[in-house]
C-alpha positions as CSV (number, residue, x, y, z in Angstrom):
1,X,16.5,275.3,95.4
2,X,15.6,279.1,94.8
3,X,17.5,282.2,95.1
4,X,16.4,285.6,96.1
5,X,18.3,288.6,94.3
6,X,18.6,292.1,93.5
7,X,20.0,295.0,94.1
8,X,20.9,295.9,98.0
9,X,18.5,297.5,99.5
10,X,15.6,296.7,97.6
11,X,13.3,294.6,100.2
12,X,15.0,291.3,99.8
13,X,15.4,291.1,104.0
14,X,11.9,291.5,103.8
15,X,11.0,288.9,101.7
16,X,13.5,286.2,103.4
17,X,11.3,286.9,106.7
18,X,7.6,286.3,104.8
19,X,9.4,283.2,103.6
20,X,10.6,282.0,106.7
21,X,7.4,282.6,108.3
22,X,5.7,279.8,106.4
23,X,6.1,276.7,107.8
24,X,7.8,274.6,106.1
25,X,10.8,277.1,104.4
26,X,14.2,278.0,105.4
27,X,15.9,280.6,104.4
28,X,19.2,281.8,106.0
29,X,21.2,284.9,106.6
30,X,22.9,285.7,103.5
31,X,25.7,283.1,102.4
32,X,27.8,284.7,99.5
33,X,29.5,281.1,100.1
34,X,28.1,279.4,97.5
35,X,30.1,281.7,94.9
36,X,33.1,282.3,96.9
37,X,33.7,278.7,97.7
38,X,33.2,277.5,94.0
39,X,35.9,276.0,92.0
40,X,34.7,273.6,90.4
41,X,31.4,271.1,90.3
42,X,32.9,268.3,91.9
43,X,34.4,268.5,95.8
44,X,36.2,266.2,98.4
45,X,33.6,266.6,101.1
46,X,36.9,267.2,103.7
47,X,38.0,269.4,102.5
48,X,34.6,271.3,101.3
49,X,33.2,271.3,105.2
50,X,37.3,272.5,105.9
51,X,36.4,275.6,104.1
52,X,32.8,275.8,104.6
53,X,33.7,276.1,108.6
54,X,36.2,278.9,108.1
55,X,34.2,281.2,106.1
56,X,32.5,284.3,108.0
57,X,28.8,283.9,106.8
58,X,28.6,280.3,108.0
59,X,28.6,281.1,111.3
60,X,26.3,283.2,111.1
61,X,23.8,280.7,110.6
62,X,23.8,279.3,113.3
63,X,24.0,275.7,112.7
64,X,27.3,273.3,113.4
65,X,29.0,272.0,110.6
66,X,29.1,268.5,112.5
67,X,25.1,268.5,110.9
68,X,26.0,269.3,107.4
69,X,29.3,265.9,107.5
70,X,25.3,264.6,108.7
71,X,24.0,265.2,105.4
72,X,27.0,264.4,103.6
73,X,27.6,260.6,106.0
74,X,29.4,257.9,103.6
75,X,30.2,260.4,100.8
76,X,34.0,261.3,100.4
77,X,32.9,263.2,97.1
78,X,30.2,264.7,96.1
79,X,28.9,267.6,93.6
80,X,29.5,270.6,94.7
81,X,25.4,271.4,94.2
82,X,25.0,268.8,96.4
83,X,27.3,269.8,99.2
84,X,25.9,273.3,98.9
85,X,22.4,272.0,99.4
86,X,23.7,269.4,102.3
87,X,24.2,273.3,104.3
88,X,20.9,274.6,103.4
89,X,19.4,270.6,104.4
90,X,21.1,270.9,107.7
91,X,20.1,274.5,108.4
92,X,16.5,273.9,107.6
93,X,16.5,270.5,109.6
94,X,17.3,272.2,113.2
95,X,13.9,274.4,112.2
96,X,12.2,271.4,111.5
97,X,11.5,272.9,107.9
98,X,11.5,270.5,104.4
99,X,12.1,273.8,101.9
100,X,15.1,275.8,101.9
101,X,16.3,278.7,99.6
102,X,19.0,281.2,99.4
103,X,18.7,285.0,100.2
104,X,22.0,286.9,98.7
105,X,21.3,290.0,96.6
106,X,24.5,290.3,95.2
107,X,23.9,286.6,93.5
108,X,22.1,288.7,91.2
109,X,25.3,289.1,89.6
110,X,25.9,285.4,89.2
111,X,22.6,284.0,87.7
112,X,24.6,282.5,85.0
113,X,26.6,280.2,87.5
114,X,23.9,280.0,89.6
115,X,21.5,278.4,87.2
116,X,24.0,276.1,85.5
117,X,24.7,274.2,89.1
118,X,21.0,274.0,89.8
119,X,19.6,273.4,86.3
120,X,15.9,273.5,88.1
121,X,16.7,276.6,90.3
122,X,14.5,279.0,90.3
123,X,15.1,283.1,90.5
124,X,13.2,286.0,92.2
125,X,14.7,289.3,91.3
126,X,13.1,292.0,93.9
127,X,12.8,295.4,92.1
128,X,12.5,298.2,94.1
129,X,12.7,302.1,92.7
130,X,16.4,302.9,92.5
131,X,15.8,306.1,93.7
132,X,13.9,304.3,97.1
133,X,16.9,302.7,97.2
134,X,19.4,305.6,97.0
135,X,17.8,307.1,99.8
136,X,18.6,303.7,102.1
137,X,22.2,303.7,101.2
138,X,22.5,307.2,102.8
139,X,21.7,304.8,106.3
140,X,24.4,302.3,105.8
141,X,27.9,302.3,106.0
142,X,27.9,300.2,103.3
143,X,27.9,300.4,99.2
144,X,27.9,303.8,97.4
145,X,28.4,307.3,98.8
146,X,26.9,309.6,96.3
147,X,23.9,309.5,94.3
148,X,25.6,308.9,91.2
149,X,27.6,306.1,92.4
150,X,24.2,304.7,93.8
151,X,22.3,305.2,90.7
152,X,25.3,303.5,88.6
153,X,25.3,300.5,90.7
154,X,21.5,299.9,90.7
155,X,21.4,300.1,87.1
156,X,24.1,298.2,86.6
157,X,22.7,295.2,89.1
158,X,19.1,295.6,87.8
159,X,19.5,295.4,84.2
160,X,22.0,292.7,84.5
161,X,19.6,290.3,86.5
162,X,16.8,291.2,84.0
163,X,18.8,290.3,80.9
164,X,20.6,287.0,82.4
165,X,17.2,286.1,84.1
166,X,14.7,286.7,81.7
167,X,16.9,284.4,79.3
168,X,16.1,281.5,81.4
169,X,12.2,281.7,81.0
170,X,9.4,282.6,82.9
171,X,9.4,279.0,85.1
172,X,13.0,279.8,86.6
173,X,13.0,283.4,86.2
174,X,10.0,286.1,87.9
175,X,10.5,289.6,89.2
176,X,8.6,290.7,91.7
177,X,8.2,294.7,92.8
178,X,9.0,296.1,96.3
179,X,6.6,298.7,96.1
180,X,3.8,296.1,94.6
181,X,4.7,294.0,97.9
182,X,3.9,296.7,100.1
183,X,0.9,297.8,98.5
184,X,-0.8,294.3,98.0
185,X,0.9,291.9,100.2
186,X,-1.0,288.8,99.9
187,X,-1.7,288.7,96.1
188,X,2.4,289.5,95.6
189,X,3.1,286.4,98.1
190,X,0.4,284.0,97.0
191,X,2.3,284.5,93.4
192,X,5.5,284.0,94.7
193,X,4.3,280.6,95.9
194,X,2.9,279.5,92.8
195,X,6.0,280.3,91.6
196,X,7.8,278.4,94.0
197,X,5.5,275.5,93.7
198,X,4.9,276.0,97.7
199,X,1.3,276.7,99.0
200,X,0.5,279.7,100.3
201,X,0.2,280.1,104.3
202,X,-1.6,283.0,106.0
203,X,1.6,283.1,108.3
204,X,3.5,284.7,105.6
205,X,1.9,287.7,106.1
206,X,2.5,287.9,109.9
207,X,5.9,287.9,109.3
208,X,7.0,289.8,112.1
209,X,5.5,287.2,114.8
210,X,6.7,284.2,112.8
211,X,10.0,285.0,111.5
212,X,11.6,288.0,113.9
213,X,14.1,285.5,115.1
214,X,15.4,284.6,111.8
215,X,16.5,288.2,111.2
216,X,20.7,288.9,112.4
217,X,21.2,292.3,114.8
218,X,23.3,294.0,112.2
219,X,20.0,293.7,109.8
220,X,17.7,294.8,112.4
221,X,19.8,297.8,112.4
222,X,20.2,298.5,109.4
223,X,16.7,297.7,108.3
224,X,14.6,299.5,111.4
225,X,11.7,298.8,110.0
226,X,11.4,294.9,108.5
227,X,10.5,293.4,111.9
228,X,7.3,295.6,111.7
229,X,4.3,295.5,110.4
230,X,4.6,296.4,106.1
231,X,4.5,299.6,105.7
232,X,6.3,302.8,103.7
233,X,9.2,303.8,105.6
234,X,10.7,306.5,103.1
235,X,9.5,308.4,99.8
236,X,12.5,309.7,97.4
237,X,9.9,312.6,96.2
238,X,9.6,313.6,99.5
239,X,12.5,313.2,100.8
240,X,15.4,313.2,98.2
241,X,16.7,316.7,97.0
242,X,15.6,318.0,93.4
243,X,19.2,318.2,92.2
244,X,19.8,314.9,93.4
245,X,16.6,313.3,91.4
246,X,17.7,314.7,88.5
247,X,21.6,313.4,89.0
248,X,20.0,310.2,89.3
249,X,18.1,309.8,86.5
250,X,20.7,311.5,84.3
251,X,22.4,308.2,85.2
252,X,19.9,305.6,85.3
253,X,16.5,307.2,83.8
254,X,15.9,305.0,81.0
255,X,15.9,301.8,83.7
256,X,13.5,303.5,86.1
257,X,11.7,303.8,82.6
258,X,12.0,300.3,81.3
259,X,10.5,299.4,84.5
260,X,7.3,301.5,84.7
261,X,8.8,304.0,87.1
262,X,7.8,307.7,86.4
263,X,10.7,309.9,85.9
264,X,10.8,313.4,87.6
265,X,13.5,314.7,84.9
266,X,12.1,312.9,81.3
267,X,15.6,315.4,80.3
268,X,17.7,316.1,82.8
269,X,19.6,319.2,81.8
270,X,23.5,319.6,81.6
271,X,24.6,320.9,85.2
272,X,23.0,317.2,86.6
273,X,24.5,315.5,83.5
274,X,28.1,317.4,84.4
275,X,27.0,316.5,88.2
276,X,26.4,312.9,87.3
277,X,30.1,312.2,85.6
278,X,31.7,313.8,88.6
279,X,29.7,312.2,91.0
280,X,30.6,308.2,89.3
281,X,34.5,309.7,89.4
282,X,34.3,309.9,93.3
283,X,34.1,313.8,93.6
284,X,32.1,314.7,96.4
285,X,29.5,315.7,94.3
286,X,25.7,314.6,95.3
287,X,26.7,313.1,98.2
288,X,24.2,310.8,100.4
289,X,23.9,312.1,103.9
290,X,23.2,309.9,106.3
291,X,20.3,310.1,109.4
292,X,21.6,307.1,111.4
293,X,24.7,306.7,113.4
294,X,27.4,304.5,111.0
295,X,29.4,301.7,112.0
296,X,31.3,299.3,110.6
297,X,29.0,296.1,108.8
298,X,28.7,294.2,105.7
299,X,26.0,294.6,102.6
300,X,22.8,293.3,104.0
């Protein structure tokens, strides 16, 4: 079992289609089910595909829950690990696939959890430049509304998977780099597979002949570009305001240093450091317009 996390809107979509492009892995829409349906590491399997079938993300996937009782046939109970995995089994089985993983960013929040339930799971924290990812929150409807609020959250999400991840060693724990992915493609995937203990397939990198399927409608729209060919869709130096930069590094400058990231503002001065603390109280300070029409939808 693997997980692929990070913070929204860093390229994890992405990834999850170069995964399920190769042929013999599964990945499914995002699940936030294994988390939200945990209470404690033993389950009656009854009453576990009871509440499996009623959450909203299952059905999403695409797959009837008559497979997963399937998986589960004999077994009246079972660890919960083990009627988590029956879901991804099941789910990978109608795609005639053997390997199956999980993509939820927000997981990257419960790597503690996580990794005590699969004790040989293994973690693949997508980095991408929070101020990149700023920028694609002003298309959503979804997460934070000013720059502040954005920069707050990505820090908060990126340094938490780094220190809970990194604790659990380099053979369940890697990060990979959006902008790494973009630029160099098939060195970043052949990596992740080694990782992965999966062999690298040339399919992986024509993802969006192999895997376009596998992606929801509400993704497609809210990620334009992932069924395409890879390439740079935005640039925060091009296309983010000064003032805006400098609010968010006056929050979350040190990270985008940590991380290798240049900074813009090495010392952002006090109007963006006044900016930033109004901005994280909800004043309409910095706020992230948006280009695209916004609708109701869900973190993706």
């Amino acid at each position: 079992m693997f997980f692929v996390v990070g913070s929204a809107r860093s390229g994890t979509t992405l990834l999850r289609m170069m995964l399920n492009a190769h042929p013999e892995v599964a990945v499914p829409p995002e699940s936030r089910f294994v988390v939200e349906l945990y209470r404690s590491d033993e389950v009656q399997v009854e009453d576990f595909l009871a509440r499996l079938a009623a959450h909203p993300r299952w059905v999403s996937w695409d797959t009837p829950i008559e497979d997963v009782r399937d998986q589960l046939a004999g077994m009246t109970t079972v660890a919960y690990r083990d009627a988590i995995e029956a879901a991804y089994a099941a789910f990978a089985k109608n795609r005639n696939k053997k390997r199956y993983g999980d993509k939820t960013p927000r997981y990257i929040e419960n790597i503690p959890l996580l990794s005590r339930l699969w004790p040989e799971g293994r973690f693949v924290h997508l980095v991408r430049d929070g101020r990149e990812v700023a920028l694609s929150y002003a298309d959503v409807p979804f997460g934070p509304n000013t720059v502040a609020k954005a920069a707050a959250l990505w820090k908060e999400r990126v340094e938490l998977g780094m220190q809970q991840g990194r604790a659990l060693g380099p053979e369940r724990y890697t990060e990979m780099r959006y902008e790494r992915l973009l630029a160099n493609p098939q060195e970043e995937v052949e990596a992740l597979c080694s990782f992965l203990d999966l062999d690298f397939d040339p399919a992986m990198l024509d993802y969006s002949e192999h895997a376009r399927s596998e992606v929801l409608e509400r993704a497609k729209h809210y990620n334009p570009n992932v069924t395409k060919s890879i390439a740079k869709t935005r640039s925060w130096d091009e296309q983010m305001p000064r003032p805006q930069v400098e609010v968010f590094e006056a929050v979350a400058g040190d990270t985008l240093e940590k991380l290798g990231y240049e900074r813009a503002f090495p010392s952002p001065g006090m109007g963006a450091r006044i900016a930033s603390l109004a901005g994280r109280a909800g004043l309409p300070v910095g706020r992230l317009v948006s280009r695209r029409p916004r609708g109701p939808a869900q973190e993706s």
